[in-house]
C-alpha positions in Angstrom: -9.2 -11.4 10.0 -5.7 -13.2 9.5 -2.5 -11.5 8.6 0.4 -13.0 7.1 3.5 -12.6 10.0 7.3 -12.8 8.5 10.3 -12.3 10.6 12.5 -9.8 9.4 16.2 -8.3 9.9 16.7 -4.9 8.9 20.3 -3.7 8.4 21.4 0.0 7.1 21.9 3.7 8.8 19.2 6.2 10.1 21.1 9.1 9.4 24.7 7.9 9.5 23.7 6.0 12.3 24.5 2.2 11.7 21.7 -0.4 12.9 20.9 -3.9 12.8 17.5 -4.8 13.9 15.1 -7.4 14.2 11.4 -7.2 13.6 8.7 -8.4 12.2 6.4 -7.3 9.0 2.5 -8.3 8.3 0.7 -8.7 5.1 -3.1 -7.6 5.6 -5.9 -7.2 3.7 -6.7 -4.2 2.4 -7.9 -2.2 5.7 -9.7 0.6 3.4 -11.4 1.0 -0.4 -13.3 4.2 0.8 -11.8 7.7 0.8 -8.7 7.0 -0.9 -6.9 9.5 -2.4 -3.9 7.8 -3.8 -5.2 4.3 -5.2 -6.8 1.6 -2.9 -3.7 -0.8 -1.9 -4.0 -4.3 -2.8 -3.0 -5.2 0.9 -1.6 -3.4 3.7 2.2 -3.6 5.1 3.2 -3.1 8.6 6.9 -3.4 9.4 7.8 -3.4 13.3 10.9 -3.5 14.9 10.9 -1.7 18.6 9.6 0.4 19.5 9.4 4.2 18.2 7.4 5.7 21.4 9.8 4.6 24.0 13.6 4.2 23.8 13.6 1.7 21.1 17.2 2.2 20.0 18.8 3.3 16.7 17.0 2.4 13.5 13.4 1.4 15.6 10.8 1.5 13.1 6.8 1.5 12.6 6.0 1.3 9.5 2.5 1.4 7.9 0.7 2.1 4.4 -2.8 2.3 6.7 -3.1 3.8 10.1 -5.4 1.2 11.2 -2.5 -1.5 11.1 -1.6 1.3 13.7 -4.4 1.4 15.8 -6.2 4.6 14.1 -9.7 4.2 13.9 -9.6 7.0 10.1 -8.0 4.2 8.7 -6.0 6.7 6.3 -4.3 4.9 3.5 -0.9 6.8 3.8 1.0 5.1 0.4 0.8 4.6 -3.5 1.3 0.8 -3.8 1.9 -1.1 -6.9 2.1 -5.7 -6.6 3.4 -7.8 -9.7 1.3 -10.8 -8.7 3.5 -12.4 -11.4 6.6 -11.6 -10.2 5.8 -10.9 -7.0 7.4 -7.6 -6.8 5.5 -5.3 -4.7 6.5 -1.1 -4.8 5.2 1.3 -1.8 5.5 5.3 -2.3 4.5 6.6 1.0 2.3 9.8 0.7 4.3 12.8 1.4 0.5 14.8 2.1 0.2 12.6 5.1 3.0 12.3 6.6 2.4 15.0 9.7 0.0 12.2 10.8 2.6 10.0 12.4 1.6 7.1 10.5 5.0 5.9 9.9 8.1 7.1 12.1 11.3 6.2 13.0 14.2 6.7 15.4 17.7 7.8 14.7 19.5 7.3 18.3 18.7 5.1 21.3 17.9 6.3 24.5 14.7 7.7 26.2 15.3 11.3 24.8 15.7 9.9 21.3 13.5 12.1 18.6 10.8 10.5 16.8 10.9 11.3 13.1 7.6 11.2 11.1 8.5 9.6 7.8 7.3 12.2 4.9 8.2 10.1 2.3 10.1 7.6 0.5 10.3 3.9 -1.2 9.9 0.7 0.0 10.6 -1.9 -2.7 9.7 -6.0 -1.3 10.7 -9.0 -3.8 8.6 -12.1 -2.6 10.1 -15.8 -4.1 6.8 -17.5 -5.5 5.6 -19.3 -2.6 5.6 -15.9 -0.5 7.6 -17.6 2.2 10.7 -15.3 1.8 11.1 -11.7 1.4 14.1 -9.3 0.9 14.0 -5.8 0.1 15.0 -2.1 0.8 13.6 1.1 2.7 14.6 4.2 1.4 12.4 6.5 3.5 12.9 10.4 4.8 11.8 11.8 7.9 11.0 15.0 9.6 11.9 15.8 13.5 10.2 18.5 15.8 13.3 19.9 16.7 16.2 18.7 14.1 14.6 19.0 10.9 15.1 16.1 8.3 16.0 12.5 8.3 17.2 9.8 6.2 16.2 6.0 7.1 17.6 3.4 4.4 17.9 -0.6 5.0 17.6 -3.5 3.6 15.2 -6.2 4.6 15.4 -10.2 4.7 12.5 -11.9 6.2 10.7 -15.3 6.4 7.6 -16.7 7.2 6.4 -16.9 10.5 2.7 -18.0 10.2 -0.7 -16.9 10.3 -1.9 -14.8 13.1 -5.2 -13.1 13.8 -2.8 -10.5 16.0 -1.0 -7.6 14.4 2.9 -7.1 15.5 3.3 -4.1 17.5 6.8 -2.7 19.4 
């Protein structure tokens, strides 16, 4: 299986926190039609910048509409997603039922005692230009903490294509 790799920048605030990150995103193929409960994707999207398990810094991200982009072998498809093949618009609505799975999380501050948030729900909106080479967009995506309750991740996303790779991105 082949996924479509783009580097990315991602610039905005995890909770007031300013960040500008690097990363990458992958286009996949649908990684599951059975069991859905909220529409079966037309692919799947994993956006990666750091890493969200160790200290991966402000803004760190992992990012995925199906836990096996993740590594999860119940492949749980943890977003609504709508794609305009036309005009290549593609809408994401993560899941809000999942999101105690740790699908999707996020940091806020850097640092190895940073809190990992678990992103309960939110928009991510991607505009590809017509040869699907270049990408831009916005995340718009709140999170929920052990310890400090609720957080707010919102960026904005440029990205180009990298390749083809038969590896997923991870942080």
């Amino acid at each position: 299986m082949s996924y479509l790799i783009y580097n990315i920048r991602l610039q905005g605030a995890a909770s007031g926190w300013p960040f500008m990150r690097i990363g990458q995103m992958a286009l996949a193929p649908t990684a599951s039609t059975y069991g859905s409960t909220n529409g079966v994707n037309p692919f799947d999207v994993l956006i990666i910048s750091g890493s969200v398990w160790g200290a991966g810094g402000t803004g760190a991200i992992s990012f995925a509409t199906n836990t096996a982009l993740i590594g999860g072998m119940a492949k749980l498809d943890m977003a609504y997603m709508t794609y305009n093949k036309k005009s290549g618009k593609l809408d994401i609505l993560v899941d809000n039922r999942l999101g105690q799975t740790f699908g999707s999380s996020f940091t806020v501050k850097s640092g190895v005692t940073a809190q990992l948030w678990a992103v309960q729900g939110g928009t991510v909106t991607l505009q590809f230009d017509s040869t699907m080479k270049n990408v831009q967009g916005t995340l718009n995506l709140m999170g929920r903490g052990s310890m400090y309750g609720n957080a707010s991740y919102r960026a904005s996303l440029v990205g180009n294509f990298a390749g083809q790779s038969y590896t997923l991105p991870r942080g």
